[in-house]
N, C-alpha and C positions, 0 to 999 in steps of 0.2 A: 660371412657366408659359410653352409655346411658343406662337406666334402665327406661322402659315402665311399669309402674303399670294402671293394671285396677281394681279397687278396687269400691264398691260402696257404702261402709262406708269411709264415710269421716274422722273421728277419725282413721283407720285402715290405711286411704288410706294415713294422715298426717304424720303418726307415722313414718309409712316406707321410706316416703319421705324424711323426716327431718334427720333419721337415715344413709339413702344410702348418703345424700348427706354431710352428717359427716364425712363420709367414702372415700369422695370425688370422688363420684358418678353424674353425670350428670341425670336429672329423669325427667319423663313425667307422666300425669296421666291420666287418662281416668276413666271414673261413670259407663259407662253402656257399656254393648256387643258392641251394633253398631259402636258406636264411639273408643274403643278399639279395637274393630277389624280393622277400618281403619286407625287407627294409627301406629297399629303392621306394616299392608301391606305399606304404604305411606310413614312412616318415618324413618330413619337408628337409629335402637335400637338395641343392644345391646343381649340383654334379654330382656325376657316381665315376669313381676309376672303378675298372674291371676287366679282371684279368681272365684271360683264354681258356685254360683250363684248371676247374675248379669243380673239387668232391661232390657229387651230388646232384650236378646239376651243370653242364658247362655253358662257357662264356656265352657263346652266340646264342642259345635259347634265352639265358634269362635278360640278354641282349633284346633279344626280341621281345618277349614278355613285358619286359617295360616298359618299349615303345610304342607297345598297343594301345598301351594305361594312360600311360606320360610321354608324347610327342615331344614335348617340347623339355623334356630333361635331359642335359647333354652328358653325352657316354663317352669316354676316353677309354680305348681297350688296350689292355698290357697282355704284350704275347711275347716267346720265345722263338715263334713261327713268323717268319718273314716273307715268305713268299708271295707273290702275286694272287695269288687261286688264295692263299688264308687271309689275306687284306679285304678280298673281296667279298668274302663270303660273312666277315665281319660289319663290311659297309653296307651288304648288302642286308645283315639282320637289325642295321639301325644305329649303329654306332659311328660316332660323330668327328671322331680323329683315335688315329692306331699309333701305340709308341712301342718299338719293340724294345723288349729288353736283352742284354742292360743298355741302360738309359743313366744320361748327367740329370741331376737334379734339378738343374736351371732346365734344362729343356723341358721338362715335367710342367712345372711351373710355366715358360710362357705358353705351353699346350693349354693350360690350364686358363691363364686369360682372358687367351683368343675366344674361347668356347664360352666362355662368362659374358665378356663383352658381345659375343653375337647372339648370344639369347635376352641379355639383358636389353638390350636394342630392337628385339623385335617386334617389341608391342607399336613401335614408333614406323614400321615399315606399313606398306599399303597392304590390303586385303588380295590383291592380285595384280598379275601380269599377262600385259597383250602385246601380241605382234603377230600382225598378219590376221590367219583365224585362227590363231592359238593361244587360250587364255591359261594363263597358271595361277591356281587357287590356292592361294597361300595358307590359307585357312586348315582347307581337308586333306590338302598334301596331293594332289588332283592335278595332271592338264588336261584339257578339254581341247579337241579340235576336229569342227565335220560336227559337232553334236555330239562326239563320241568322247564316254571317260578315257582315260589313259592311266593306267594306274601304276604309280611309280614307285621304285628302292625309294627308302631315305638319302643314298648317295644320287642313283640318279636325278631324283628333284632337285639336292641344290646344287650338282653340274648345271641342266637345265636353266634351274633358276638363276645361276653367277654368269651363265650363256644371254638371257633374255634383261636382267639388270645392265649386261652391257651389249648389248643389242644395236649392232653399223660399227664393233671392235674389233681389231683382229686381235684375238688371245694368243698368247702362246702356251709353251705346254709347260714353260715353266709358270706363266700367272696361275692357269689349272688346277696347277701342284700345289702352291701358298695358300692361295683362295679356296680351293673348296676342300682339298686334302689337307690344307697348312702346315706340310711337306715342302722340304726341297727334293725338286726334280732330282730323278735317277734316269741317266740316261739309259741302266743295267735294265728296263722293268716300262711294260708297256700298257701300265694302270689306266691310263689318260685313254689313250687308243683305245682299250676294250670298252671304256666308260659310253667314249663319244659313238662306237659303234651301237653298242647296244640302244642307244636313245635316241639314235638315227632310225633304226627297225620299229620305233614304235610312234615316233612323231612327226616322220619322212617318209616314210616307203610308202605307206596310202594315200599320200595327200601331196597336192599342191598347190604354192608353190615350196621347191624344198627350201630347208630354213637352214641348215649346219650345211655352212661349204669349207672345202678346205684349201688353206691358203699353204702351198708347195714351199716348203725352210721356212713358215713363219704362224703357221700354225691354225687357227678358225676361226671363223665370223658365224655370224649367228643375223642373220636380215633375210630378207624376202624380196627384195630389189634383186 
């Protein structure tokens, strides 16, 4: 498999190189946004890793720019920015799991897996999900409930989607964390909460019956009952 690095430290951008291709990884690199981003669009990769801030062009645009092209290409972003509000704003331009740096190698790598193996799997998943009168379009990246589109983050879909996959479960907020962030929980950091809030305002507040409830120390369920 290919592996697209846009990295614009050169020590960073060698390291990872040297490492995937250890690993016996196929690798591309790219310095800056512009050229990282026509590389993603242009070339058949695999994955792209891509880092925050890059000459030219930063992370989250050509984050986004991608995902407009290529939905289904998974984006691993390297930041030195750790906070809540730069996670989200990452997740929310499309990018598919955040490692911040510095970063162990092995963690890199099973970042790397996980995201392999859930794209490589997806052709094998159904076209959509229902529950209740809420259908999720797996296709267009779409919920539909009431008749009405819903038009959703690439994070908030597949909270959504890992909520309606296990649909009469109570999650906790560490499943959450592994599953759709493939993160271990921080209890420091209220990612999970701002997630589920925000996707209650658009697939609850107008409609009944509500579908996210929350279950008091043990975390959310996701049913209509």
């Amino acid at each position: 498999m290919k592996i697209l690095i846009i990295e614009d430290e050169p020590r960073v951008a060698s390291f990872i190189k040297a490492g995937l291709e250890e690993e016996g990884y196929d690798t591309a690199v790219a310095y800056d946004g512009p050229s990282g981003e026509k590389a993603a669009l242009e070339e058949s990769a695999d994955l792209v890793i891509l880092d925050l801030i890059l000459p030219g062009r930063n992370g989250i645009d050509v984050c986004r720019a991608v995902k407009e092209k290529k939905p289904g290409l998974p984006v691993l972003m390297l930041t030195a920015l750790s906070t809540t509000v730069d996670k989200v704003k990452g997740f929310d331009a499309g990018a598919d799991d955040y490692l911040v740096k510095p970063f162990d190698f092995p963690e890199l790598l099973a970042r790397i897996r996980v995201l392999l193996k859930r794209y490589n799997t997806a052709s094998r998943q159904p076209d959509s999900l229902r529950v209740a009168d809420l259908e999720l379009d797996l296709l267009r990246k779409v919920a539909i409930r009431g008749g009405r589109v819903i038009e959703l983050t690439a994070k908030e879909f597949a909270l959504l989607e890992y909520f309606m996959r296990n649909s009469g479960r109570v999650l906790s907020r560490i499943d959450i964390s592994e599953k759709v962030w493939d993160i271990t929980y921080d209890t420091g950091t209220n990612i999970v909460e701002v997630y589920v809030n925000i996707l209650r305002k658009k697939i609850d507040r107008d409609f009944e019956p509500k579908l996210i409830h929350t279950r008091i120390g043990l975390g959310y369920i996701f049913t209509d009952a």
